[in-house]
N, C-alpha and C positions, 0 to 999 in steps of 0.2 A: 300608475297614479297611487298617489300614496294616502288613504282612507285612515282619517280621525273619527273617533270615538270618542263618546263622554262617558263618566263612568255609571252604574245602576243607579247610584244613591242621585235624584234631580237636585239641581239647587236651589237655594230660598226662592222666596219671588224677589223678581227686584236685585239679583245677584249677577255681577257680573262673573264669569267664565271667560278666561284667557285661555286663547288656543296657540298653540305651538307653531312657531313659524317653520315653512315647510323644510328648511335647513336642520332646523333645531330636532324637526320630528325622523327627518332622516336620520340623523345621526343617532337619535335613543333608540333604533330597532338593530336587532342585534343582526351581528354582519354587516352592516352596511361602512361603507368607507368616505374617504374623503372624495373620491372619483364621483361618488353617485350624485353629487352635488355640485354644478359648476361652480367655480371662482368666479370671483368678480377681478376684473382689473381696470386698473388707473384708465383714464377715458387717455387718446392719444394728447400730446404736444401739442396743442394748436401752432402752426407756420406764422413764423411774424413776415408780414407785410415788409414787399422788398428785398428780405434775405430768404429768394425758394433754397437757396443752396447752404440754409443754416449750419447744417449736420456736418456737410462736408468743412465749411469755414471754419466751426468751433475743431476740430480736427485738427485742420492748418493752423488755429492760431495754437492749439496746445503744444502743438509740434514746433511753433517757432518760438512757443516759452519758455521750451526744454532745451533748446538751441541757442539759446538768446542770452539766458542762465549760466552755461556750459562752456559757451565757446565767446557768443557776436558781441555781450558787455564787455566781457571782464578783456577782449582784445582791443576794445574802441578805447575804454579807460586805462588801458597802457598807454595807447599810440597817444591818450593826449595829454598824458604825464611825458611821455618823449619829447614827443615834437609841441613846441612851446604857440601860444595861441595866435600869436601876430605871424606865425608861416601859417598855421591850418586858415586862419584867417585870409591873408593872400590866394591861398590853394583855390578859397571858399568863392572868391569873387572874381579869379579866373574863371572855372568851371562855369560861376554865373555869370559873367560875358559871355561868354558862347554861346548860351543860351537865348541872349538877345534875338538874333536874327530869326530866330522861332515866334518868338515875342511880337516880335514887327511883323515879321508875316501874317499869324493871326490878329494882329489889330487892324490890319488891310481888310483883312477878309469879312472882320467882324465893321468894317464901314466905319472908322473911329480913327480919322484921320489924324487930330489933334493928339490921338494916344501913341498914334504909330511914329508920330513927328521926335515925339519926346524920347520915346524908346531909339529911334536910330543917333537922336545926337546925344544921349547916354551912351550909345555904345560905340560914337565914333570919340568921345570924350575921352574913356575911361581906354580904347584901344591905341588912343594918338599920346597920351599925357599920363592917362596911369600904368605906365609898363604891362600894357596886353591886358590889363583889367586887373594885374595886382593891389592895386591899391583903386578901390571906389573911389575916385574922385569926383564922380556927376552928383555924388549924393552931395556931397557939398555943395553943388550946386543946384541944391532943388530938383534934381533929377535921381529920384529914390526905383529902387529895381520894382519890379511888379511882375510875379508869374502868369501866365498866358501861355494855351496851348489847345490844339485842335477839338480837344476836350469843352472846355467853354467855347469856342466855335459850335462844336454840335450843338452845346444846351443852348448858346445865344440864338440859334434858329428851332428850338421848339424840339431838340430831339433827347430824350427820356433817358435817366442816367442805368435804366437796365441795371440788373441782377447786385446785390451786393458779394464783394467780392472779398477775401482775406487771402492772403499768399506770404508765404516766409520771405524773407528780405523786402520784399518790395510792399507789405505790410496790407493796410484798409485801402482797397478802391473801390470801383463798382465796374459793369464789363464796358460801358461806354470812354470812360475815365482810360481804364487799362488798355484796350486797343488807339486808344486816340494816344495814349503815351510813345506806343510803338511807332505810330509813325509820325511824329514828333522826332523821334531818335534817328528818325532816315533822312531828316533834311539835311545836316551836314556832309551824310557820307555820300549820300546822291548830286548833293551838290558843289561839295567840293572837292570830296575824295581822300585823298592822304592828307594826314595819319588818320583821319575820321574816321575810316572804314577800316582799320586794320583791327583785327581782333583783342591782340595786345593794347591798344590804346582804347578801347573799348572797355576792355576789365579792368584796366588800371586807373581810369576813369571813375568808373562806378564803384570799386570797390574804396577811393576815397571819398566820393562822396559821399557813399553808404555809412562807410566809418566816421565821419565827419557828421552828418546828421544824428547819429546814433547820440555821440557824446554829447552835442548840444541840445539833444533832447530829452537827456537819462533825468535829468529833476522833476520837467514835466511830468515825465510818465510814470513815476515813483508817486509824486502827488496825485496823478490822475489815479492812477489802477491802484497801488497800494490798499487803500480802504472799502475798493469798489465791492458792493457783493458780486455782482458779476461781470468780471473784466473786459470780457471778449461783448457785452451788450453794451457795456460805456465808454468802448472803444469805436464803435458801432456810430454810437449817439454822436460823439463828438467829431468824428470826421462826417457824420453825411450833414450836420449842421455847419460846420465849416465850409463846405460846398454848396447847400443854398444862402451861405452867405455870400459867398462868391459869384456863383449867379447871378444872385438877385443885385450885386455892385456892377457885373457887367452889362444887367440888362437896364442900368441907372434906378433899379427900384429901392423899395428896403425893405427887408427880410421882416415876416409879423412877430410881433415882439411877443406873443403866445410860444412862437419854434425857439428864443434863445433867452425867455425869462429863466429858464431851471437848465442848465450846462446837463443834467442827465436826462432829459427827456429823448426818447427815442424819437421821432419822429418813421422810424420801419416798423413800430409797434403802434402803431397810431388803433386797427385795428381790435388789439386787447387794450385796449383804455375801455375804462368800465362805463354802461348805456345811459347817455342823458338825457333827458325830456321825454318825448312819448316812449323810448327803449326802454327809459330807467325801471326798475322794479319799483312796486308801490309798496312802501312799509304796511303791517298788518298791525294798527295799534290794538293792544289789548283792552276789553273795557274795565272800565273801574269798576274795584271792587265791592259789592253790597252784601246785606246782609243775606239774602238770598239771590243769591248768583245763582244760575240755572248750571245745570250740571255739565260737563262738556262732552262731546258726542263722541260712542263711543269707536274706539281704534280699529283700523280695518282687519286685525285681528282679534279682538274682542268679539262675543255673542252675548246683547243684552237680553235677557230673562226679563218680558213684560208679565205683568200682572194679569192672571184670568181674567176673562171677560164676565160679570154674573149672568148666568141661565136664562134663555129669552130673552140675550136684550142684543 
């Protein structure tokens, strides 16, 4: 313990005396070091709501911005100075025919007969009359594509979109999203088999869609992330808000217009949004100033010096 002293000489009456915070006082006796004193440090990161696996995700997404920079842009924006847009184009709505009968399935599942009706004569449309789905021709006819997969099946029965997720290539999901992807990807090859299932048509596959996605979305994400302060948190925002919007269209509701007034609002930080009503802090207004204002009370390191008491009393 470390014992303060005042000095012989007492002070006036009525004087206040400043004592040394116990840091301060360690440090003026001789020998003493900066050990003898603990540090304070930064309280920890509070966890946002939603994403427990933050640390790891900001990680993967750094790793896939150095990637991305490096090699995944500057490859996509060849291929589509190459290859001119009405092939990538065709490429773009073959791949999404195929993907129909996924489509259809889950709209069976999800009890939306009328959805599943439009989805199969979209893809017997564009398979009999658009050359295998090169060219969308249903969309001409009122019959526009719409994504559907086991994924919204889960959420349309009430099951929780679990952990958020970031992964290089395959980018923002969450672990519901990204399992329900996977076996998404097994209906063709279990169901039909070749070339579905061959490994080579599997990566040659993905890897134009992948490239194909990329370039059609390099502006996007230039406008999005470019001026963000933090990219990997408004990357965050904008995909889990695009997913309760999707949701909330498959379960015929709509999304509250509080989640998509401000395009940066996190919705997994809901949490650190600062305390309203009975939580909120209650300001400490100061009073107004008089001619005599009482003095203010002294500091918990301060020792006020009262005035003697007169004799017998």
């Amino acid at each position: 313990m470390i014992a303060l002293t005042l000095t012989a000489t007492p002070p006036a009456i009525g004087q206040t005396v400043e004592l040394a915070a116990p840091q301060a006082a360690a440090a003026a006796l001789p020998g003493a070091t900066a050990a003898a004193v603990p540090a304070t440090t930064a309280p920890p990161r509070p966890r946002t709501k939603g994403d427990p696996w933050e640390k790891f995700n900001r990680g993967m997404f750094r790793l896939f911005q150095s990637f991305d920079r490096a090699v995944f842009r500057p490859v996509a924006l060849a291929v589509g100075k190459i290859i001119p847009k009405p092939i990538r184009s065709g490429i773009r709505n073959f791949l999404r025919n195929l993907s129909e009968p996924v489509v259809f399935l889950n709209d069976v599942l999800q009890l939306k007969p009328g959805r599943a009706v439009r989805t199969l004569a979209r893809f017997t449309l564009n398979s009999a009359v658009g050359l295998g789905g090169l060219a969308d021709v249903a969309k001409t006819a009122k019959l526009p594509h719409r994504d559907n997969g086991l994924g919204n099946t889960l959420a349309h029965y009430g099951v929780g979109p679990g952990p958020y997720i970031f992964l290089p290539i395959i980018g923002p999901t969450t672990l519901r999203d990204f399992s329900s992807a996977q076996a998404d990807r097994l209906v063709l090859p279990l169901a039909v088999g070749k070339p579905f299932n061959r490994f080579d048509w599997q990566l040659a596959t993905g890897a134009l869609a992948g490239l194909d996605q990329r370039i059609e979305s390099d502006e996007d994400l230039r406008t999005l992330l470019s001026g963000a302060a933090d990219p990997y948190a408004t990357l965050r925002s904008v995909y889990l808000q695009s997913r309760i919007a999707e949701i909330a269209e498959i379960k015929g509701k709509t999304a509250t217009p509080t989640t998509f007034e401000d395009p940066l609002e996190d919705p997994a930080s809901a949490d650190t949004a600062a305390p309203t009503g009975a939580d909120a802090p209650v300001a400490d207004p100061s009073p107004a100033p008089t001619e005599e204002a009482p003095a203010p009370p002294p500091a918990a390191n301060e020792v006020q010096i009262e005035p003697a008491s007169p004799a017998g009393t």
